[in-house]
ZALUMRO-903554 format. One record per residue: x, y, z of N, C-alpha, C in turn. Coordinates in steps of 0.05 Angstrom, whole numbers, padded with zeros to 5 digits, always signed. Example, Ala and Ser with C-alpha at 12.3 -4.5 7.8 and 13.67 -1.06 7.14 Angstrom:
ZALUMRO-903554
+00264-00114+00156+00246-00090+00156+00264-00066+00156/+00257-00045+00142+00273-00021+00143+00258+00001+00157/
END
This chain:
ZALUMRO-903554
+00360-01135+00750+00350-01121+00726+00321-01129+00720/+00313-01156+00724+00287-01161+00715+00266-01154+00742/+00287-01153+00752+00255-01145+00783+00252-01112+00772/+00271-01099+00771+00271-01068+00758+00252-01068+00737/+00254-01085+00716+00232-01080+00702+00206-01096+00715/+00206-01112+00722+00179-01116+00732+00172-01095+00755/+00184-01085+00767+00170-01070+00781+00163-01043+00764/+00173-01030+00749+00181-01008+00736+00158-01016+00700/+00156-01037+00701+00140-01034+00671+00113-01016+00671/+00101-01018+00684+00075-00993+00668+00090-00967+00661/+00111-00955+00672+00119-00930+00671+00141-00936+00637/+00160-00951+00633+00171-00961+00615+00151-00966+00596/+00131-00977+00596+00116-00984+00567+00103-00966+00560/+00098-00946+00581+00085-00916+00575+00108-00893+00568/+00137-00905+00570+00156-00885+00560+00155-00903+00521/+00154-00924+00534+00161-00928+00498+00132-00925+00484/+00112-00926+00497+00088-00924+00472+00086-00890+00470/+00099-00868+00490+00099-00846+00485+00116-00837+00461/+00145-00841+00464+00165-00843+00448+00159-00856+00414/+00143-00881+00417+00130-00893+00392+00108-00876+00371/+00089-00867+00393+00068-00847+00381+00079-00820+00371/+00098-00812+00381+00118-00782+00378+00128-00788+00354/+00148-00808+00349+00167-00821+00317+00140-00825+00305/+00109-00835+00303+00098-00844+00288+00087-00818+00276/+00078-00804+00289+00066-00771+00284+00079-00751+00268/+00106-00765+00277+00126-00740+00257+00135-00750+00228/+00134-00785+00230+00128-00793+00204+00108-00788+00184/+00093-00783+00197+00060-00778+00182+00061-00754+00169/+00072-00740+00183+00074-00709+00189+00086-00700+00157/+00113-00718+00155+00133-00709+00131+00120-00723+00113/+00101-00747+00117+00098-00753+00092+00065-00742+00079/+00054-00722+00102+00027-00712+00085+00039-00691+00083/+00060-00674+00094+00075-00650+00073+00083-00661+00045/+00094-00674+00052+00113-00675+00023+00088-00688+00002/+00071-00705+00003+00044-00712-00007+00030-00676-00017/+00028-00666+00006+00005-00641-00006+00025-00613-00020/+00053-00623-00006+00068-00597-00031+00073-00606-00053/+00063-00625-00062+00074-00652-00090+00041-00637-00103/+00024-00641-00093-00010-00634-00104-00010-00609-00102/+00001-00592-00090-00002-00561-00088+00012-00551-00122/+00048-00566-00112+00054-00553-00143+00044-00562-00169/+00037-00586-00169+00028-00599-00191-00005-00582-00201/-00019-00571-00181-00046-00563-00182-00048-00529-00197/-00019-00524-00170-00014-00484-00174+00009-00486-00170/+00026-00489-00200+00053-00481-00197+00067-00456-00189/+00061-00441-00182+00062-00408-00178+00054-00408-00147/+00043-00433-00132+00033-00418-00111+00055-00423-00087/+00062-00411-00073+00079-00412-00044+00064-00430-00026/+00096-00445-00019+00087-00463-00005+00099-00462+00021/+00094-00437+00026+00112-00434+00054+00091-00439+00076/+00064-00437+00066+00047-00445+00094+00050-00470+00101/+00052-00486+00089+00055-00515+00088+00085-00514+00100/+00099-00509+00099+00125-00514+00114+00121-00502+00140/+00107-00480+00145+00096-00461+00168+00088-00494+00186/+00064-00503+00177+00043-00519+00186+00067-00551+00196/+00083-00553+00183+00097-00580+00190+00116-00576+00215/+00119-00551+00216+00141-00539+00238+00122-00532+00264/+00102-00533+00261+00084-00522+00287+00078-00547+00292/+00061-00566+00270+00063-00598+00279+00078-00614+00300/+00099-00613+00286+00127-00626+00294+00138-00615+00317/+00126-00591+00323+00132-00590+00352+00122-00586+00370/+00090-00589+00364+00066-00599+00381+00072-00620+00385/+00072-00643+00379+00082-00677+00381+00103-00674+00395/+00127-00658+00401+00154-00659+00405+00134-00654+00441/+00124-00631+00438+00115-00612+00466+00094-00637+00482/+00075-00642+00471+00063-00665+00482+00078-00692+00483/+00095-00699+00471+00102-00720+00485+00114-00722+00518/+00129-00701+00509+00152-00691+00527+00127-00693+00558/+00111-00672+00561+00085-00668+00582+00083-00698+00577/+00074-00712+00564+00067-00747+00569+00081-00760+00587/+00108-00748+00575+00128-00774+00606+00138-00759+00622/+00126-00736+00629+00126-00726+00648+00105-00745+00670/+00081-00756+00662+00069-00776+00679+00092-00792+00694/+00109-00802+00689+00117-00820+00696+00141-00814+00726/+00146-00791+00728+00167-00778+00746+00152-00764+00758/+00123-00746+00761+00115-00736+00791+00093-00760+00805/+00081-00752+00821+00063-00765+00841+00037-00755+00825/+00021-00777+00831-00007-00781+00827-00032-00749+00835/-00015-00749+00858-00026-00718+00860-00028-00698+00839/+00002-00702+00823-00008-00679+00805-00017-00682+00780/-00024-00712+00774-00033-00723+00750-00057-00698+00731/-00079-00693+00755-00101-00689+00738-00085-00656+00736/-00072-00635+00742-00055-00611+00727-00050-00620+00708/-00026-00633+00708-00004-00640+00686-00024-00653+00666/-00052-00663+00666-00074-00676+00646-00080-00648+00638/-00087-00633+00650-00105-00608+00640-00085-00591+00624/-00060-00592+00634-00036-00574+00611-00032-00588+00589/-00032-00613+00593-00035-00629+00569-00058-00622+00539/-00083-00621+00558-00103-00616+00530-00105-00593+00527/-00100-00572+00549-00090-00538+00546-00080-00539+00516/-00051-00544+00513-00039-00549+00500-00048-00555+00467/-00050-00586+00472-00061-00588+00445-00088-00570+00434/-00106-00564+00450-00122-00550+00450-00115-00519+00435/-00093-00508+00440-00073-00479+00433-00075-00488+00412/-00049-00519+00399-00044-00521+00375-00054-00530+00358/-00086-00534+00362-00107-00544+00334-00111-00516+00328/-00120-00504+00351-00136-00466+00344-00116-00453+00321/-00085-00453+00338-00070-00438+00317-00068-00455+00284/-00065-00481+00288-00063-00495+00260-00089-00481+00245/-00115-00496+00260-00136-00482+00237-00136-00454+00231/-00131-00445+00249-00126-00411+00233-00106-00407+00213/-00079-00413+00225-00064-00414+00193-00077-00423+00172/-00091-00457+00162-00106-00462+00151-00127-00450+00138/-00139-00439+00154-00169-00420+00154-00153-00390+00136/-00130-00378+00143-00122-00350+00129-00107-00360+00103/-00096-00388+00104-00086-00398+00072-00100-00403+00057/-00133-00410+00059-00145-00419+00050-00162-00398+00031/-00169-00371+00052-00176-00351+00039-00165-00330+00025/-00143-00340+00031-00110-00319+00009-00112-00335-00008/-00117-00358-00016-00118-00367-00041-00137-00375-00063/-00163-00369-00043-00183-00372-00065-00188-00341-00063/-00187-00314-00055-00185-00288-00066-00161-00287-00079/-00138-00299-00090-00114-00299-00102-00125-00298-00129/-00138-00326-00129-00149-00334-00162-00160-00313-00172/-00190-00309-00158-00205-00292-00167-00188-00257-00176/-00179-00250-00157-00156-00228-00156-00146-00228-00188/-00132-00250-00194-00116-00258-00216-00137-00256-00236/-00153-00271-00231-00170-00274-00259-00184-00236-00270/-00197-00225-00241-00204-00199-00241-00183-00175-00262/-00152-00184-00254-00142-00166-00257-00128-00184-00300/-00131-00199-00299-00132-00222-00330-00147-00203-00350/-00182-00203-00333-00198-00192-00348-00199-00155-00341/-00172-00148-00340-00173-00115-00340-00194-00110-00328/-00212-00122-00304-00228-00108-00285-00218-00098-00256/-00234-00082-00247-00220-00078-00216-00221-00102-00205/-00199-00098-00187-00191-00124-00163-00197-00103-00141/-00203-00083-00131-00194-00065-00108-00217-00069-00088/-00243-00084-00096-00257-00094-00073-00256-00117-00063/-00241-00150-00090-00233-00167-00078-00212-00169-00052/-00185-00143-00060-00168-00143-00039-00175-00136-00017/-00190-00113-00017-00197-00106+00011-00220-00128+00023/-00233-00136+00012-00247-00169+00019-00235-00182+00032/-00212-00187+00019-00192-00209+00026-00183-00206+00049/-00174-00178+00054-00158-00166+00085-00186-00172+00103/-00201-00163+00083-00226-00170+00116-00227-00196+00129/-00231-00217+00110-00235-00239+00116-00211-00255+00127/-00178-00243+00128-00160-00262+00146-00158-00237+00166/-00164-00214+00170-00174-00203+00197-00200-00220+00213/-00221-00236+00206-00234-00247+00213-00225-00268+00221/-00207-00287+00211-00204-00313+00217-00187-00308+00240/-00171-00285+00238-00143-00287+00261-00156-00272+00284/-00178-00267+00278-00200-00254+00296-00219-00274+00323/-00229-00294+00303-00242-00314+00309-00217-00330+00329/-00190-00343+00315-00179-00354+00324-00172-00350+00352/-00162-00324+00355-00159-00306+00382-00170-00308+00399/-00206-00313+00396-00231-00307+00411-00227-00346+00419/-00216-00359+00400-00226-00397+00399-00206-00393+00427/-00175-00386+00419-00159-00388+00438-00160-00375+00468/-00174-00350+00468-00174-00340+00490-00196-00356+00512/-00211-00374+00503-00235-00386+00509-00227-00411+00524/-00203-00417+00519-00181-00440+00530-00172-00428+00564/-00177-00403+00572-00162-00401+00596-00201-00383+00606/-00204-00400+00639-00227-00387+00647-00229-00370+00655/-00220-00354+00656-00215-00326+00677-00224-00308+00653/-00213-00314+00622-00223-00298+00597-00243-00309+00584/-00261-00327+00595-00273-00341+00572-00300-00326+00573/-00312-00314+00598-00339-00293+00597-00331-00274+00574/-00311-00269+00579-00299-00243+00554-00311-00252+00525/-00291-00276+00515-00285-00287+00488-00326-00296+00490/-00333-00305+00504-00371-00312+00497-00375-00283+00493/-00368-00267+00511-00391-00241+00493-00387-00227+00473/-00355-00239+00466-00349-00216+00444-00362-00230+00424/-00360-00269+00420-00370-00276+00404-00402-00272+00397/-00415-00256+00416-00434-00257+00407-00455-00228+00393/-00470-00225+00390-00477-00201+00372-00476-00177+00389/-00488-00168+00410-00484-00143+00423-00453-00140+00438/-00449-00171+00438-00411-00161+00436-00393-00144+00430/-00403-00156+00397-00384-00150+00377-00400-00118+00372/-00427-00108+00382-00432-00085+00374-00417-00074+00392/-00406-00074+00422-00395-00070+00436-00377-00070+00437/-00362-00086+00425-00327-00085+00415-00324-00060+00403/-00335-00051+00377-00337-00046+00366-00345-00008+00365/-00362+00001+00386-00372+00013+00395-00338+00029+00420/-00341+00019+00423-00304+00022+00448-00281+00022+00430/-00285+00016+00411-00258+00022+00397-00251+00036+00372/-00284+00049+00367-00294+00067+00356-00272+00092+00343/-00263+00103+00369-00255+00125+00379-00225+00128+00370/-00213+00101+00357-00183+00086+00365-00176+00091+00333/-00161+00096+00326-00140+00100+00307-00152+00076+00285/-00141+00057+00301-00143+00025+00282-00170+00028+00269/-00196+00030+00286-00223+00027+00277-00224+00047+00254/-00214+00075+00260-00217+00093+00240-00199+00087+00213/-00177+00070+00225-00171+00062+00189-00187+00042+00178/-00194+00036+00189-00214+00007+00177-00241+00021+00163/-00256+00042+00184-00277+00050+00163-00273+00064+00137/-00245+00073+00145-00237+00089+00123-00235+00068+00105/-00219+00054+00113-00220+00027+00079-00249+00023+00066/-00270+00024+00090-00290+00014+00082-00307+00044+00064/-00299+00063+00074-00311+00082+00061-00297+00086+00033/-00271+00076+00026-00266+00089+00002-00271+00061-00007/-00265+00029-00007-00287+00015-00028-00305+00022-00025/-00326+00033-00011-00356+00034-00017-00358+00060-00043/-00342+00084-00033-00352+00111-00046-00333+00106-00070/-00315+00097-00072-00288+00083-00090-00279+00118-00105/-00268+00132-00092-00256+00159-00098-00236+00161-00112/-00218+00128-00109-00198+00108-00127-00199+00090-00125/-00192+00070-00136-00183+00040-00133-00151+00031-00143/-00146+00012-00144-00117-00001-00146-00116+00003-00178/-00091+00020-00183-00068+00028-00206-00080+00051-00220/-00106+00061-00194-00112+00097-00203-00084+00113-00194/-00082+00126-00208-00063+00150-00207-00072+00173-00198/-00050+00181-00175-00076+00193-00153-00049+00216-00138/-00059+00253-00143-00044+00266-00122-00054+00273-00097/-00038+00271-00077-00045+00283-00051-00036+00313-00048/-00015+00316-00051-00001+00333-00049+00022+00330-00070/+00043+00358-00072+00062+00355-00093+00080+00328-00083/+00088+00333-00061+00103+00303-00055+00093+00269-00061/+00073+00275-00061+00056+00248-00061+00038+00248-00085/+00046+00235-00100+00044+00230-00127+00046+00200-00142/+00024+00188-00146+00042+00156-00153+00008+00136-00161/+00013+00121-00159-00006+00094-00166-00003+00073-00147/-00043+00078-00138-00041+00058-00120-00048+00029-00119/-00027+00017-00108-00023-00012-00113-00039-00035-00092/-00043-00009-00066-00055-00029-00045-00075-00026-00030/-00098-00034-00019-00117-00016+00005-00120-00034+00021/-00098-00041+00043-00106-00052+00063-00136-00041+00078/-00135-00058+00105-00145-00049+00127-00148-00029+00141/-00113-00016+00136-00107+00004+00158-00094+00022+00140/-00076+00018+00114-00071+00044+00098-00075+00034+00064/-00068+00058+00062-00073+00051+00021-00037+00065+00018/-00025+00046-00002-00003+00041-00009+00003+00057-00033/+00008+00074-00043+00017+00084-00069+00044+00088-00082/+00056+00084-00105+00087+00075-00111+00091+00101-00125/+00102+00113-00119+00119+00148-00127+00122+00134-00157/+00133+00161-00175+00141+00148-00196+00174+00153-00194/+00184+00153-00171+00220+00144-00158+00211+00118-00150/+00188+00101-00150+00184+00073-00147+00190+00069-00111/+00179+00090-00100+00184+00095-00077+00152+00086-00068/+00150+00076-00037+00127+00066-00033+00115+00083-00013/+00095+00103-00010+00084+00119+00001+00066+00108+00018/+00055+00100+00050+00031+00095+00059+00030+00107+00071/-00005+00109+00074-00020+00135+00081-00035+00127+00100/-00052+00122+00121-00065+00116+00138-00097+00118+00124/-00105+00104+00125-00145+00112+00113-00160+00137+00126/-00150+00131+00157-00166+00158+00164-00151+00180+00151/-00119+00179+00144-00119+00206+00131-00125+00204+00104/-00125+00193+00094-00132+00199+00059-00163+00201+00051/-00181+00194+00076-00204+00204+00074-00206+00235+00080/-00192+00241+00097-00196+00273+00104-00179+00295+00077/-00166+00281+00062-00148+00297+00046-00167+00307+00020/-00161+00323+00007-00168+00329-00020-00147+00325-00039/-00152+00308-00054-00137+00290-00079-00147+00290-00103/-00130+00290-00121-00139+00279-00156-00138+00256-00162/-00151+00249-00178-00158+00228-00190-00156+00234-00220/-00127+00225-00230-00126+00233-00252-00138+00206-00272/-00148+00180-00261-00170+00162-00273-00203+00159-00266/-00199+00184-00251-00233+00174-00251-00248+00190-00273/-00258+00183-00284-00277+00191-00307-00260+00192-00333/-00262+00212-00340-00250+00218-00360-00212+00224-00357/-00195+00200-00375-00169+00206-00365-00156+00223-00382/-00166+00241-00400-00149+00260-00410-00139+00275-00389/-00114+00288-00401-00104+00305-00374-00098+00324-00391/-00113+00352-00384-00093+00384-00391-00071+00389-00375/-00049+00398-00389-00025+00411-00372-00007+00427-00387/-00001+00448-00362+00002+00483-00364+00033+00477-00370/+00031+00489-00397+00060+00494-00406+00070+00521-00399/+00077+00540-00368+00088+00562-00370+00112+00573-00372/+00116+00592-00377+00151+00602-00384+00138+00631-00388/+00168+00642-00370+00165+00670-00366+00186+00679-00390/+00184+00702-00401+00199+00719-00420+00207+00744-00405/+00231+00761-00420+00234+00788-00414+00213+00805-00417/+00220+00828-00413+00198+00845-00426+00206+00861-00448/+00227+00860-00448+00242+00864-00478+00231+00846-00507/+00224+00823-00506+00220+00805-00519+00197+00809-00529/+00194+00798-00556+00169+00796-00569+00151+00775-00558/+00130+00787-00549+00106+00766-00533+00087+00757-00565/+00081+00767-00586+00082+00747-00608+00090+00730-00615/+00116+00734-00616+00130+00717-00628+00135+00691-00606/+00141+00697-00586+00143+00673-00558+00118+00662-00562/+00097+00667-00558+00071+00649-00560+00072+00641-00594/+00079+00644-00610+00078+00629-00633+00095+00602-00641/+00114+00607-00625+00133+00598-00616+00116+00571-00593/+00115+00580-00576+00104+00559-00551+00078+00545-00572/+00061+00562-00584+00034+00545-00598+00045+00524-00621/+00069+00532-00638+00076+00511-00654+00087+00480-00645/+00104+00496-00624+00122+00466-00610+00100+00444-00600/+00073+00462-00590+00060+00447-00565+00045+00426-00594/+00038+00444-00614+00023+00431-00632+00034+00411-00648/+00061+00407-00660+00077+00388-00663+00083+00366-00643/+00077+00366-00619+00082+00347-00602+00064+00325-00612/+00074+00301-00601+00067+00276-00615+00044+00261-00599/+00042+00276-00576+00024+00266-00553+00003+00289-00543/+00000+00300-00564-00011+00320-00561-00046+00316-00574/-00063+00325-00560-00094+00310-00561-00108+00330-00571/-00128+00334-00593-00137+00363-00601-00168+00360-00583/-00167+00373-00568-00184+00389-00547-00213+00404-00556/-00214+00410-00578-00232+00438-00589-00257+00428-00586/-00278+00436-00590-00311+00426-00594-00313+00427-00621/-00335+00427-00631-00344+00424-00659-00340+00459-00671/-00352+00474-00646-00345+00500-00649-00328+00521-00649/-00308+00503-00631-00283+00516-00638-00273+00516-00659/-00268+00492-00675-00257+00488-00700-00270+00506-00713/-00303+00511-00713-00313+00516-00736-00302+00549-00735/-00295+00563-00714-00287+00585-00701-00252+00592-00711/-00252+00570-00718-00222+00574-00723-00205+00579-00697/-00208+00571-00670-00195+00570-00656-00171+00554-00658/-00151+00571-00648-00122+00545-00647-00119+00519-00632/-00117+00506-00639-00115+00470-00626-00099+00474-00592/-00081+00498-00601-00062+00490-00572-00072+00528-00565/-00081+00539-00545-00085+00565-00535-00068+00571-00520/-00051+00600-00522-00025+00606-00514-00037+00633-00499/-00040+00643-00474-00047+00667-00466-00025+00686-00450/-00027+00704-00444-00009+00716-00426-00025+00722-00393/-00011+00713-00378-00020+00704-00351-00014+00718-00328/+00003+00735-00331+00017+00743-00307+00041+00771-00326/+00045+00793-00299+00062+00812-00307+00076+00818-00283/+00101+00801-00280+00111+00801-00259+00131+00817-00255/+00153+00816-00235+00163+00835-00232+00193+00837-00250/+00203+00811-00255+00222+00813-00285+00216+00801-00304/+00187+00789-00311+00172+00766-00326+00144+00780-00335/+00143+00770-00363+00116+00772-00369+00114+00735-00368/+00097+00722-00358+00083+00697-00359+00066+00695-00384/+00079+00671-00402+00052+00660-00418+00048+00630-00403/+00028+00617-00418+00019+00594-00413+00001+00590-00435/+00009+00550-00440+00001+00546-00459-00017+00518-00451/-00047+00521-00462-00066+00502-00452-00053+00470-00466/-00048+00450-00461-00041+00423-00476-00055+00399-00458/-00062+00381-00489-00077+00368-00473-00064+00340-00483/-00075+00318-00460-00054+00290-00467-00076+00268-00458/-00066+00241-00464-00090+00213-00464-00094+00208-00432/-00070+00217-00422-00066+00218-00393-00050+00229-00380/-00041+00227-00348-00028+00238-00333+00002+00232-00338/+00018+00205-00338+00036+00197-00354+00039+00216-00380/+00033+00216-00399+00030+00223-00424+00042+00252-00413/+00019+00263-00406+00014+00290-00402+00049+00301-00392/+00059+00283-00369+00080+00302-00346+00101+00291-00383/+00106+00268-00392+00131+00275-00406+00122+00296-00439/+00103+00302-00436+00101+00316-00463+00110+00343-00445/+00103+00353-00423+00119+00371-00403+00138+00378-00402/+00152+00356-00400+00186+00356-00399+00207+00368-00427/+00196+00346-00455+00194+00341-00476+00188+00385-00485/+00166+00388-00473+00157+00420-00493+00185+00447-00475/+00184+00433-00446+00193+00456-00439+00226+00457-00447/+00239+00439-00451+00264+00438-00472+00267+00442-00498/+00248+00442-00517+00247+00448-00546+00237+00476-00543/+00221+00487-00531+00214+00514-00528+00233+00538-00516/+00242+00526-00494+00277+00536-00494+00300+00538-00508/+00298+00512-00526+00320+00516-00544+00303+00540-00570/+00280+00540-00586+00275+00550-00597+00273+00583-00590/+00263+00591-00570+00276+00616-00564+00299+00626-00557/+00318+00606-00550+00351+00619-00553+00351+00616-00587/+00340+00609-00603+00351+00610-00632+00332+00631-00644/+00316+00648-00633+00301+00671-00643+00302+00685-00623/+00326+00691-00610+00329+00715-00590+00308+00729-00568/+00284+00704-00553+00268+00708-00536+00282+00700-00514/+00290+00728-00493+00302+00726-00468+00282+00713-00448/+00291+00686-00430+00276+00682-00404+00301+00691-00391/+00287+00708-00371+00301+00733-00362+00306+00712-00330/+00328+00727-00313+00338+00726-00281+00328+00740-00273/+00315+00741-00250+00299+00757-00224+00326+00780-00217/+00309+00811-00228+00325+00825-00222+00316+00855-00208/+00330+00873-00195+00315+00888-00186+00330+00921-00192/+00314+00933-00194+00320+00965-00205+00321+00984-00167/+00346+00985-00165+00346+01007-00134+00354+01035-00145/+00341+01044-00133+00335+01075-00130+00353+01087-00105/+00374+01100-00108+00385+01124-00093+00381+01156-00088/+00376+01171-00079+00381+01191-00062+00406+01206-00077/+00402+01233-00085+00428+01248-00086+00449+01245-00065/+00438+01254-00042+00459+01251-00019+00467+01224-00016/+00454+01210-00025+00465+01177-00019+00487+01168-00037/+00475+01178-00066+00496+01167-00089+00520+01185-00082/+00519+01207-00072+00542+01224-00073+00556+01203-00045/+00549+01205-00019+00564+01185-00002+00577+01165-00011/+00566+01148-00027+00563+01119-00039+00595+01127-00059/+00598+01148-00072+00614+01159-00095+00632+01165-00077/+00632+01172-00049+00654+01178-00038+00674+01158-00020/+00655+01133-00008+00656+01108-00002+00680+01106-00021/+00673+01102-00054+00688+01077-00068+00706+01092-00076/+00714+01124-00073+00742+01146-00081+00765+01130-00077/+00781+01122-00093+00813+01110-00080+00817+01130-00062/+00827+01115-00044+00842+01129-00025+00876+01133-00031/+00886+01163-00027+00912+01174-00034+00933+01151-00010/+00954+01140-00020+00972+01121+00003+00976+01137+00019/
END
């Protein structure tokens, strides 16, 4: 036994100082987690501390992975020392790049967090910090990529020219053409031209209707008001034509129409539609200095249309906003219905007047004759 170890000790004292440095690393490991998630909550009680658990688990098994390659020294031949050296710092080399990047994108999610928070505290826009924000952990996981790819030589001419300026105009230039690039300028064109920003209320179409909550990189996020989450790609919501029922001025007009018979008193229905709309409680008086002075009515009721079982009115109403506006909508076109079933104004069914032929009605009259058993 003791000649075994004397012959066998360099390899044995290099299994236990491997083994020793591995238990010592992973001690350290749990005790500067549990140290910096103790200062994290104590500092930002609100803040997630999942990167930090992220970061102890990639640790702990970098130490686990390098040890392991460590005593691997000890079981091949000398020949393949200087490989098994170079996979070695390969290695750790991989797992500082990826640590500092996690690092590097926690770091910048949380100081755009604050600011974000405080932005949106002081009822200002946040919608250039966020898209900031996306830029800058697109950059880090950018950079990281380029640190890491720089690790194997066959890619490292690559990762030097991208890093460098006619590179990146070159990158840049080639991928131009690509979906991805086009959502990205698009991000960049609507913070720059800002057509909306985050919790504008914004239509695309009748389906797509809602407030938008997000502008990534690659799409802008909007929440239906079924609290449904709509994304849109940048390149398409730049090419679309949309409202903006907050940009500028957020009053919103909206068309109260309802069709009547033609039997029906069209006075009386628009007196009818102008009182309800004017009793509404969300209802905004509209007029100029001259209308009033004109004696114009607060709510304008016109006839619009002479259709084919409908005369159309419509009634101008105006509200503080788009919200406002759709339930005073809802709200008029039910009290205006009930009030014309209680003053006998028919909204009529789509109906149609056919015209027969003597010879036809007479056939038609002979068709439906009972027949004798």
């Amino acid at each position: 036994m003791n000649e075994f170890i004397q012959e066998n000790s360099k390899a044995i004292y290099h299994i236990l100082a491997t083994v020793g440095t591995v238990i010592i690393l992973l001690v350290i490991t749990n005790y500067f987690h549990k140290w910096l998630k103790a200062k994290l909550k104590a500092k930002f009680p609100n803040q997630d501390s999942s990167t930090l658990d992220l970061l102890r688990r990639i640790l702990k098994t970098l130490w686990i992975v390098l040890g392991f390659i460590s005593l691997i020294f000890v079981f091949i031949d000398e020949q393949y020392y200087q490989r098994v050296q170079k996979d070695f710092w390969l290695i750790f080399y991989l797992g500082f790049v990826l640590i500092l990047t996690i690092i590097g994108v926690s770091v910048v999610q949380m100081l755009f967090a604050h600011v974000i928070a405080k932005r949106v505290e002081e009822k200002n826009d946040p919608t250039s910090y966020k898209f900031l924000r996306n830029l800058a952990v697109f950059g880090v996981y950018f950079l990281g990529v380029l640190f890491a790819v720089m690790a194997f030589p066959s890619l490292r001419g690559l990762a030097q020219t991208a890093l460098g300026g006619a590179g990146v105009i070159a990158v840049i230039a080639g991928v131009a053409s690509q979906e991805a690039l086009a959502n990205l300028v698009g991000g960049v064109f609507i913070i720059t031209f800002k057509p909306f920003k985050i919790f504008d209320i914004v239509r695309i179409s009748d389906d797509m209707v809602g407030t938008v909550i997000d502008i990534t990189l690659r799409h802008t996020v909007i929440r239906n008001f079924e609290n449904k989450m709509i994304v849109v790609p940048n390149s398409i919501i730049n090419k679309e034509k949309l409202i903006n029922y907050d940009l500028g001025d957020r009053k919103c007009c909206q068309w109260i129409e309802i069709g009547i018979s033609y039997d029906s008193d069209i006075d009386t229905a628009k007196e009818i539609m102008r009182e309800q709309c004017t009793q509404h409680p969300s209802i905004l008086d509209n007029r100029n200095p001259l209308d009033i002075k004109n004696g114009d009515p607060k709510v304008l009721v016109r006839v619009i249309g002479l259709n084919e079982s409908e005369v159309t009115l419509r009634a101008w109403t105006w509200a503080k906003d788009y919200p406002s506006s759709f339930v005073m909508k809802c709200d008029l076109l039910e009290s205006i219905k009930k009030e014309f079933d209680a003053k006998g104004i028919e909204i009529p069914f789509p109906h149609r007047t056919m015209v027969f032929k003597e010879s036809q009605l007479a056939e038609l009259k002979e068709q439906l004759k009972p027949k004798d058993s």
